[in-house]
N, C-alpha and C positions, 0 to 999 in steps of 0.2 A: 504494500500500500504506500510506504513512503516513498521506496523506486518510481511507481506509478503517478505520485504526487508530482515531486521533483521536476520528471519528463513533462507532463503537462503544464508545469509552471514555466522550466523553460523556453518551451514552444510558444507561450502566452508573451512571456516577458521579450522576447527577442525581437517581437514586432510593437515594443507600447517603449513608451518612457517614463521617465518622472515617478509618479509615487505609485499611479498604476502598478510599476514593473517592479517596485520597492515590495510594494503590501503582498501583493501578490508569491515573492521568492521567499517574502520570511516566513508566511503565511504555512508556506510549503514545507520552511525547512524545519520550523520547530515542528510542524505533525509529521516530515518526516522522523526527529529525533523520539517525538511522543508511539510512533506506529514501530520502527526499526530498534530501538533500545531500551524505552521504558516497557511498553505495556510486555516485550518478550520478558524481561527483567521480572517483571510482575507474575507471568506465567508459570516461570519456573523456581520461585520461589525464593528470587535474589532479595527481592524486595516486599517488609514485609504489608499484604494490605491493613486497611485502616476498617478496623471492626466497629459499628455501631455496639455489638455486644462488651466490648473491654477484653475481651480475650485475645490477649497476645503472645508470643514466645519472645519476644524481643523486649524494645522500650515502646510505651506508646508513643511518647514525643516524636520518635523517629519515625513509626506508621505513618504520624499523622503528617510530620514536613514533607514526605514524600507521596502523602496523597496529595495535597498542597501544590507540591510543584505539578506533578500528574495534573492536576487540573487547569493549572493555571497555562501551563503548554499547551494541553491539546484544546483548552478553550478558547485561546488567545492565539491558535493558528489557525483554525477555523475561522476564526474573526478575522486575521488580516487576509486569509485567503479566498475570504466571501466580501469582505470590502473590497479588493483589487478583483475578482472578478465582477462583482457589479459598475467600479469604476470603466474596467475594460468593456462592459457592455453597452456602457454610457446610462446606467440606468440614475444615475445623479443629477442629470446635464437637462435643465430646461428648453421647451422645443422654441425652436426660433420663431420668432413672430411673424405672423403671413405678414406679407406686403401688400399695401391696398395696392392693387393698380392705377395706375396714371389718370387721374380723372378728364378726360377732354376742356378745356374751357368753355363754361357757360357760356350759350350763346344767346346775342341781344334777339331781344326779340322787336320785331317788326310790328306796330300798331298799322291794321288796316282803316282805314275812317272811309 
């Protein structure tokens, strides 16, 4: 999932600029770090999860920094990489205001008597 982020950020960002292509790469790279090291970390037992119940083998202080960070990565690259996708799709950008067309000049009018 993170490989697959990564590539399609790339792809994104190579044709945009500015903060589009900013939001969008970090967006990528902390859910890549959150998809590729943490949540495996998590899977197998490196790290330990943060129990509602208080049952832990470890310290809880330490569960709980590390659900902490856990959240704050994959929440906060979701975010940057749904704000740089909606910037790139222009979905922030007000539509341009139509143009009246050219109105011809009034013309005098002719009193028949």
């Amino acid at each position: 999932m993170g490989i697959f982020l990564m590539v399609i950020a790339w792809r994104l960002a190579k044709n945009t600029e500015g903060w589009t292509a900013r939001l969008i790469v970090a967006g990528a790279l902390l859910l890549g770090f959150g998809y590729s090291i943490l949540i495996p970390l998590y899977e197998a037992g490196r790290i330990e999860p943060f129990s509602a119940a208080g049952h832990y083998h470890g310290s809880p202080a330490t569960a709980l920094a590390w659900h902490a960070v856990k959240l704050v990565i994959m929440n906060s690259g979701w975010l940057f990489f749904g704000l740089g996708l909606a910037l790139h799709a222009k979905v922030f950008t007000s539509p341009t205001p139509r143009r009246n067309p050219a109105l011809p000049p009034a013309a005098t009018h002719e009193f028949i008597t």
